[in-house]
Steps between C-alpha positions, in 0.01 A plus 500: 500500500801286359506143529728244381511134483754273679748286252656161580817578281651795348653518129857446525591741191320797697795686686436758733820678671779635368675511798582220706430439871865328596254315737530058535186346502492413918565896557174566285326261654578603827437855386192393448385297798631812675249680318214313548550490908544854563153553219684823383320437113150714465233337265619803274839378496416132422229667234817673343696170496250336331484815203817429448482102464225605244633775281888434546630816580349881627644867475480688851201681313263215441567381890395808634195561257374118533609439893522905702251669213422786778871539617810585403746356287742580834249259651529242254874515485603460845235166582701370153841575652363293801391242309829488300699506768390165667564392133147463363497719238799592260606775208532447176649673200287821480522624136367846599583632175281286295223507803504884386439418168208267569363715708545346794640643838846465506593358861625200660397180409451192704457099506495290750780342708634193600309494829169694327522154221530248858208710638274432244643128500607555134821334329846628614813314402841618400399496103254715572669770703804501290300683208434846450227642366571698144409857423243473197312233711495704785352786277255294357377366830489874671228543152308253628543554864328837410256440266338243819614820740249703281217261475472467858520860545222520270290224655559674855333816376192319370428456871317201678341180307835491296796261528825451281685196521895470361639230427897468343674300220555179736112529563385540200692256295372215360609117468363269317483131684860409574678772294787649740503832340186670459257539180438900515710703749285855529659768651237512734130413551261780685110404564285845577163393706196731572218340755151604335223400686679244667614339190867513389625643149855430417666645206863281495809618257815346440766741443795531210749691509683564189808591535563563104486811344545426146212537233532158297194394372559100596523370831824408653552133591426568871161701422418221305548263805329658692184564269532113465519475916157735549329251229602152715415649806145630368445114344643334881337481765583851584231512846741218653754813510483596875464886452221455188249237671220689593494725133231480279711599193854462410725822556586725245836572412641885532804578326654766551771665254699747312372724205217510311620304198645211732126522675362437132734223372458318826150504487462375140782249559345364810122458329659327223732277710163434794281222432322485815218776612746663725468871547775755479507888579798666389595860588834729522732533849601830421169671296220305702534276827735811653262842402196277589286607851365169478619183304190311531236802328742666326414410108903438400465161434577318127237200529526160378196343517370155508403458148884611390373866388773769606282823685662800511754571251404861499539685824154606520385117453708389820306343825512494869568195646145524703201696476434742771161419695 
């Protein structure tokens, strides 16, 4: 199951297609009045819609694993033809090279559309549509977009009693009282639940991306921002956050990266630079999150804990992010 939480406003540096409906405002709009009379959206297609106000961008791949996971990517493809041409959904730059090299599937990838943005009641205004969307941060979002595609693959094998919620950047950011631009901006926020004996057990993760690949041993001035961000939004009043108010604890923080000796020096940058008890688990894109069967048992994971102490600096010393049981 995949649920997301609705948003009042969107952020306005997020862009999402590369190319351009040629569409005024009333001919959206009527697009989508047209829509809504005639009821031609299924509660998959509005599901999809909402993905993709969540994680920014998806390849044809992670629509047809997460939305037709019994079909065919034929299947997929032709309802997202449909869907792009009443102009709901739109392409984007698909750097299929690169998508190679991450290991991801390289195929079409999608955002939505004027009329997808006015279905979901979001912002549109010229600004916005006059932007395109650039190739690294289309890359980087396809990374995440599959790392959330593989957790809820995961979760959907564990069977019954399970849920996985995703939530994206705009979702998971948070503002302090009357800032305009937000404290900590995760990449994304994803809350695994299991019902035991009619009690609920959450285990919530923000997730990092990092996007560097270099092995300096200090942290750059945005890692150090955002080490700063986790520690103001542990000390807030973090269960006001709408997604976070029925936690017991305070989500860890997952980064992901690039090479062992970047894993390292981020770690021991990011327990010198922490001052709060927020956790971190570190592991590789390439050597662990892709070979893993699962992410959440699979012992790959560089832990800082609590007190500051760094786990897992030796291979064998790495941990899962949750104990099978």
């Amino acid at each position: 199951m995949i649920t997301t939480i609705q948003t009042e406003d969107y952020r306005r540096d997020r862009i999402q297609v590369s190319r351009v409906d040629e569409l005024d405002m009333e001919t959206a709009k009527k697009i989508r009045i047209s829509l809504i009379r005639q009821g031609i959206l299924t509660g998959r297609d509005e599901a999809l819609l909402e993905y993709l106000r969540e994680m920014g961008v998806l390849s044809l791949d992670h629509i047809k694993r997460l939305f037709w996971p019994g079909g065919s990517r034929k299947t997929a493809y032709n309802r997202v033809l449909k869907l792009s041409g009443h102009h709901l959904l739109g392409l984007t730059r698909s750097p299929k090279a690169a998508m190679t090299g991450c290991g991801l599937y390289p195929s079409r990838v999608y955002g939505l559309s004027t009329v997808g943005r006015l279905w979901l009641r979001q912002e549109v205004n010229n600004d916005f549509i006059s932007r395109y969307l650039k190739r690294d941060q289309v890359l980087h979002d396809l990374m995440v977009a599959e790392l959330f595609t593989r957790l809820t693959e995961q979760v959907r094998r564990r069977g019954r009693g399970w849920r996985f919620e995703m939530f994206g950047e705009h979702s998971a950011s948070y503002y302090e009282q009357g800032a305009e631009l937000p404290t900590i901006a995760p990449d994304g926020l994803g809350i695994l639940t299991q019902m035991v004996e009619g009690e609920e057990i959450s285990l919530p993760f923000f997730v990092e991306m990092d996007a560097g690949r270099e092995g300096h041993g200090t942290l750059s001035s945005d890692w150090g921002r955002k080490v700063v961000g986790y520690d103001r939004f542990f000390s807030g009043n973090w269960r006001l956050h709408r997604a976070l108010t029925r936690l017991a604890a305070f989500p860890a923080v997952l980064v992901i990266t690039h090479g062992k000796q970047r894993m390292l020096n981020l770690a021991e940058a990011i327990a010198k630079k922490r001052q709060k008890s927020v956790i971190y688990f570190l592991a590789r894109w390439e050597e662990d999150i892709l070979p893993a069967e699962d992410i959440f048992t699979t012992p790959v994971w560089m832990v800082i804990n609590p007190d500051g102490d760094v786990i897992g600096e030796k291979e064998e010393d790495r941990r899962p992010l949750m104990v099978q049981g």
